[in-house]
C-alpha positions as CSV (number, residue, x, y, z in Angstrom):
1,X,-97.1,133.9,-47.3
2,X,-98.1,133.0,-50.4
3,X,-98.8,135.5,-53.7
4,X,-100.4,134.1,-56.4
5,X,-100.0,136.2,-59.4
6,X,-101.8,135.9,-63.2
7,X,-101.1,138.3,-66.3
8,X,-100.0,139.3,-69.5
9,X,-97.9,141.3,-69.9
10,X,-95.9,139.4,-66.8
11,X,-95.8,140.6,-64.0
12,X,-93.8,141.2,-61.6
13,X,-94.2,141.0,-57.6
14,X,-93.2,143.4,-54.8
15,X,-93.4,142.9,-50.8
16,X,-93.8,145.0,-48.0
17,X,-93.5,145.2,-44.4
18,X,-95.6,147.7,-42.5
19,X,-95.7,150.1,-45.7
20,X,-91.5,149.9,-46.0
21,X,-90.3,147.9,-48.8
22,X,-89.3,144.5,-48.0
23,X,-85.2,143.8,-48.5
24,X,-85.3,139.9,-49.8
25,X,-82.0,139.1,-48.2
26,X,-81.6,135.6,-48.3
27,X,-80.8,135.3,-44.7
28,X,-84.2,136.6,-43.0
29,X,-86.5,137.2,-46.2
30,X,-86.5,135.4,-49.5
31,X,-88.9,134.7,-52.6
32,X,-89.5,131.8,-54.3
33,X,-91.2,131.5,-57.5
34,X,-92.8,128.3,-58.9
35,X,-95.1,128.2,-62.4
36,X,-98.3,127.5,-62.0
37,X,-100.0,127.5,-65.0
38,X,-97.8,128.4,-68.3
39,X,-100.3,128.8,-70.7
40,X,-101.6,131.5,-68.4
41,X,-98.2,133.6,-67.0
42,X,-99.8,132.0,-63.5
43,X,-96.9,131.8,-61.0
44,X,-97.0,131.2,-57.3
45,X,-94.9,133.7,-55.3
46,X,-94.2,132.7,-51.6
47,X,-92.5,134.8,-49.6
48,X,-90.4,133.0,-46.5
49,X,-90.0,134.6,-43.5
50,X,-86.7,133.1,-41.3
51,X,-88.1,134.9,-37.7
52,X,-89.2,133.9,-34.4
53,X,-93.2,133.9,-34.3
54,X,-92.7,136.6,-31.9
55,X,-90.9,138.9,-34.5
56,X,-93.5,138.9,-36.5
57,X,-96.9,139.3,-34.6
58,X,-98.5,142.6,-35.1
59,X,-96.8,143.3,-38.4
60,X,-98.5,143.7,-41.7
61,X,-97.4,142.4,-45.2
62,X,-98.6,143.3,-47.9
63,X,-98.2,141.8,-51.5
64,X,-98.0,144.2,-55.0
65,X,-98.2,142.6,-58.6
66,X,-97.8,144.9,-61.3
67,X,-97.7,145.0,-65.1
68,X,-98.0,147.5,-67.9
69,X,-101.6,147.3,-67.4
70,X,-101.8,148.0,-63.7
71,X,-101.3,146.6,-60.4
72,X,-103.3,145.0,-57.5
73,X,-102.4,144.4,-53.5
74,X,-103.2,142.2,-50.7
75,X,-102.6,142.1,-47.4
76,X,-101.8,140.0,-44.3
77,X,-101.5,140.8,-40.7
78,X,-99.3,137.7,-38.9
79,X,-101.2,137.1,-35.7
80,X,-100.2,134.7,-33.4
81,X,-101.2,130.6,-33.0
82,X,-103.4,129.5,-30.2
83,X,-102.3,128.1,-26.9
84,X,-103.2,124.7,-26.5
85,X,-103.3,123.3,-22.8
86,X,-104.4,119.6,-22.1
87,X,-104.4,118.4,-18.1
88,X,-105.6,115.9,-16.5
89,X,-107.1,116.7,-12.2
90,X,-106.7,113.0,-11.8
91,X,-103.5,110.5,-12.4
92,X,-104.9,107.7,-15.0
93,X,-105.2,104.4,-14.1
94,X,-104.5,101.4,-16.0
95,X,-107.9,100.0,-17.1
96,X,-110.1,102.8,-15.9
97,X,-111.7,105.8,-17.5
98,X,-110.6,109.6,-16.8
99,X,-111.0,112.9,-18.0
100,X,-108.9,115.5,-19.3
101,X,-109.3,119.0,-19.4
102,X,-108.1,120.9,-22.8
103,X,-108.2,125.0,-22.4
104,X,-107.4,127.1,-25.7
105,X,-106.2,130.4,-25.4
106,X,-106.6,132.9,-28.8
107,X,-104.9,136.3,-29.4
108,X,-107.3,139.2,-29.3
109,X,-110.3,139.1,-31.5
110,X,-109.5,135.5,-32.5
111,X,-112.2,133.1,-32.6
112,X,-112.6,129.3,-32.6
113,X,-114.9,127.4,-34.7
114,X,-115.8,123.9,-34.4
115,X,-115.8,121.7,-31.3
């Protein structure tokens, strides 16, 4: 999950899990931090999350930077990928054309776009 944060004074960035303070532990959580922009304090915050899929779906996270001046939040709720199913009702032949069938299953209140 990415953060990107801008100010002066700098600022620093907070993350939570489902409204609890998030421990960045090194093991299942950690933060990196990477300058994006010096002239402008710009730094990209990415928070890296060492779970299963599973583990995560459902859960919100939310992302605080904060200076002197104030702060500002976002927030993400980790839903799960889409199931992707390709078959075939036929056996290909060498040479000759056939058909396959490809069925995409979404979470709840997903949506597909394009073709």
């Amino acid at each position: 999950l990415t953060c990107i944060s801008t100010g002066s004074p700098a600022t620093t960035v907070t993350w939570m899990r489902d409204g609890q303070p998030l421990t960045l532990n090194g093991s299942t959580y950690w933060m990196t931090q990477t300058v994006a922009n010096r002239r402008l304090s710009t730094y990209e915050n990415v928070l890296i999350i060492n779970r299963a899929m599973s583990d995560i779906v459902g859960i919100t996270y939310n992302c605080t930077v904060m200076n002197a001046l104030g702060h500002v939040s976002g927030t993400l709720i980790a839903y799960p990928p889409p199931t992707v199913t390709i078959s075939s009702p036929e056996i290909p032949v060498a040479g000759e054309s056939f058909s396959l069938t490809c069925t995409v299953t979404l979470a709840e209140g997903d949506s597909l776009i394009g073709d």
